[in-house]
N, C-alpha and C positions, 0 to 999 in steps of 0.2 A: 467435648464428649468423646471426641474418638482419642483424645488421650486419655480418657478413663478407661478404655477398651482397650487400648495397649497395655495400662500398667495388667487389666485384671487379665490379658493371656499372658505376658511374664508371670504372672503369679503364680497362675495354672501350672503353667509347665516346671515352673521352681517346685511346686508342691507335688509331680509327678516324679521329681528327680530323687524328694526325699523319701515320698513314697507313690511306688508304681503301681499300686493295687487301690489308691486312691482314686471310683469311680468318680466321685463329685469334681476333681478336680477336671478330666478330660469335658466332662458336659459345660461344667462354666468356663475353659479354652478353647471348645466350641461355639459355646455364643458368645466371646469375645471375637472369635474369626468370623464369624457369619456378618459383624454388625462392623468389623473392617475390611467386609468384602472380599476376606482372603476365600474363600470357598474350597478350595481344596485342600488345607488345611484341615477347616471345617470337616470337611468328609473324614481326611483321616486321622482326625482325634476321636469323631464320632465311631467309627473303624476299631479304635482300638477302646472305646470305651466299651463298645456292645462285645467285643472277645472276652471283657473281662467281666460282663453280667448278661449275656445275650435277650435275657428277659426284659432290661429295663425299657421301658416305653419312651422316655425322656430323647432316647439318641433318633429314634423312628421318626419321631414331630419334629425333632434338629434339625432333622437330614431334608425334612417336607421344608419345613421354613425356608432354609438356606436355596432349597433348590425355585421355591419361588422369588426368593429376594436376587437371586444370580441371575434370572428370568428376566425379570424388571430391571436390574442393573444392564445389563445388555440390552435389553431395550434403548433407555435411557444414553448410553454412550451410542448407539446404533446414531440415536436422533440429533444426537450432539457434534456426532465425525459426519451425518448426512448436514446440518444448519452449518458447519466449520468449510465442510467442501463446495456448499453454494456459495458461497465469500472470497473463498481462496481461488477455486475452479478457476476462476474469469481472471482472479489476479495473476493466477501463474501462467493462462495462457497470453495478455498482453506482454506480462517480462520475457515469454520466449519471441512474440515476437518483435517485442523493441530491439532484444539482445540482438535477434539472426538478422536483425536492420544494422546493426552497429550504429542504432543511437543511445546519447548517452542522456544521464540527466544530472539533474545536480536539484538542491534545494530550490522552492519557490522562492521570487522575488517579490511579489503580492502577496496578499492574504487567499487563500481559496478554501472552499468549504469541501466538505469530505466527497464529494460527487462529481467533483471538476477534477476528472483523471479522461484520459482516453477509455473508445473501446474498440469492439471487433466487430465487422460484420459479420455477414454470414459466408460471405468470399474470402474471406481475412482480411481485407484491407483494415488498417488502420482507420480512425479519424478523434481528430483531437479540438478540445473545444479552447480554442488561441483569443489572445488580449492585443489589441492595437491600443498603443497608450499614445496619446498628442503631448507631449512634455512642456511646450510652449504653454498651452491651456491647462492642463493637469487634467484633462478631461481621457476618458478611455471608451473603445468601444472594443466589442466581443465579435468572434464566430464561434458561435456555437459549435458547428459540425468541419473542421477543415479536412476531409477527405487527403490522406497524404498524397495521393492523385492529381490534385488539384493543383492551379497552379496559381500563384500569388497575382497576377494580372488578372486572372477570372474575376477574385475575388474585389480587385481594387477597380474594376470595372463597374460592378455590381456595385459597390460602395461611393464610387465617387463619379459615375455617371451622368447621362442628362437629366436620367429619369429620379434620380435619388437625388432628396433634400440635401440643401445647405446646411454646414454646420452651424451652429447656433451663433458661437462664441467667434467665429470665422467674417468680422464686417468686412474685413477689407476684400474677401475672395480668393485669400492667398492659398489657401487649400482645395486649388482646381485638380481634375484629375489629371494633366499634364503635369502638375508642377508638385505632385508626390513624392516623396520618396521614403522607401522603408527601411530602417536598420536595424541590428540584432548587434546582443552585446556578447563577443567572440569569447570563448573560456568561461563562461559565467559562473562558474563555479567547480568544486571539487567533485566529482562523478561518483555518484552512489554506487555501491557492489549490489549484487545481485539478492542479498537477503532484504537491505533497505531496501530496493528495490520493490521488492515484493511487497515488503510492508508499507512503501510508500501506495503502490496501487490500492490498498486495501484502507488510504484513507491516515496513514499513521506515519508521518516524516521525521526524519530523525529532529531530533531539539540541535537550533540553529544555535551558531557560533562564528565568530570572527574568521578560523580555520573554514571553514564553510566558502567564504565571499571570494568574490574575483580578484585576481593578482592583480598587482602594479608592474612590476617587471618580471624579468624574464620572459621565455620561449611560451610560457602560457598566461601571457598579462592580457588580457582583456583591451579588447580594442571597438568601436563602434567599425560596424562593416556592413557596405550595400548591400539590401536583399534586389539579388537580379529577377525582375518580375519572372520572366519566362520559366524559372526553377518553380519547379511544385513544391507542394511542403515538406514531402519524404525526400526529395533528392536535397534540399537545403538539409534537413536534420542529418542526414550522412555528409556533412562537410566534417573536416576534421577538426574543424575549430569553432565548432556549434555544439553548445552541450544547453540540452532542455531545462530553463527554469523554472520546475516543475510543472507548468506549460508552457509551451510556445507564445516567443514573447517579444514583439514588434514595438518600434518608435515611431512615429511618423512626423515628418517634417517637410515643412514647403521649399521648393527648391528655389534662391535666387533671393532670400528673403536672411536680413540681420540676424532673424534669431539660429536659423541652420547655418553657420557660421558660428556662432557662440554655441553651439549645440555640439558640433563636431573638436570647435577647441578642447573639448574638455576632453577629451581623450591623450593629448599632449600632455593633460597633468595627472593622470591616471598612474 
């Protein structure tokens, strides 16, 4: 339709060129512009059509119409830059503050649903909702809320304490909270710029690619590396060679035990 409304103000205006005293042509170039929102157009075709019949009624109801439809339109985009800026709002304020953190991110290594992003308090802290994966078992557990405050002992406290169940799949006990240990895969990926960025807070990651995934060699090849419990989760993410798999994203393994041994080789062939 609005390409019908383009060809019929070309047309108009073609037909004013050949003749300028032609009133019909400026009223049907006006509501050609009126119904593609050009409005000021609008106005001054209507403008110049009443100079050339001031009596005609036709340019009067033009000028009401348009000024109700321009009414409405503004409206409408009013509602649309206000539902755009509660979406974005929040998104652009977490990228300033990941950015003035100097953390980085890179593409998910899970699946995560559009909701599993960080937010902000009301203080600004961060807090991010992090995956602890058991790779021995294939088994994963979550925090919800890891305040970047916090510090990785708190939580592995809380987790693996007196008071906190046994792991299920865990007979033999190997996963006491002495015998923890947590690592992070160094370089994890290519570091989003600040536009992905944005679009990823809002839910929307770039489409993954081989370019995407962590080195084998060089200065940025990806290595398994201890998380030192004492480090909170913001002082770990400002390491220089921690970049966010589009959350924060832990190993856990028993210390002292065959499989943390086969778990750590593999970074030799990395």
């Amino acid at each position: 339709l609005l390409g019908n409304w383009r060809k019929a103000l070309q047309d108009s205006l073609a037909a004013q060129q050949l003749d300028p005293k032609n009133i019909k042509s400026y009223f049907r170039g006006a509501k050609a512009a009126m119904h593609l929102n050009e409005f000021e157009r609008c106005r001054q075709l209507c403008a110049e059509g009443r100079a050339l019949d001031p009596k005609a009624p036709e340019f009067e109801t033009m000028l009401k119409d348009a000024a109700s439809k321009e009414a409405a339109e503004t409206e409408k985009q009013r509602k649309l830059a206000a539902a755009r800026e509660a979406v974005e709002g929040p998104a652009r304020a977490l990228v300033a503050a990941i950015s003035s953190r100097g953390i980085r991110v890179t593409l998910p290594q899970v699946r995560l649903d559009k909701h599993s992003r960080p937010f902000l308090d009301s203080g600004g802290s961060l807090h991010w909702p992090s995956l602890i994966m058991f790779p021995e078992s294939g088994q994963q557990d979550s925090i919800e809320d890891f305040h970047e405050g916090s510090s990785f002992k708190d939580h592995l406290d809380a987790m693996f304490g007196p008071d906190a169940p046994p792991l299920e799949w865990d007979r033999q006990g190997e996963y006491s909270r002495q015998n923890i240990e947590l690592y992070y895969l160094s370089h994890a990926g290519r570091v989003l710029d600040q536009e992905q960025l944005m679009e990823a807070m809002q839910g929307r990651w770039p489409e993954s690619s081989a370019e995407w995934g962590p080195k084998r060699y060089g200065e940025q090849a990806a290595h398994w590396r201890r998380v030192p419990e004492a480090l909170s989760l913001g002082e770990l993410m400002q390491r220089g060679d921690y970049v966010v798999p589009g959350l924060p994203l832990f190993f856990a393994v028993a210390k002292g035990t065959e499989y943390r041994q086969r778990f750590l080789a593999e970074q030799m062939r990395r």
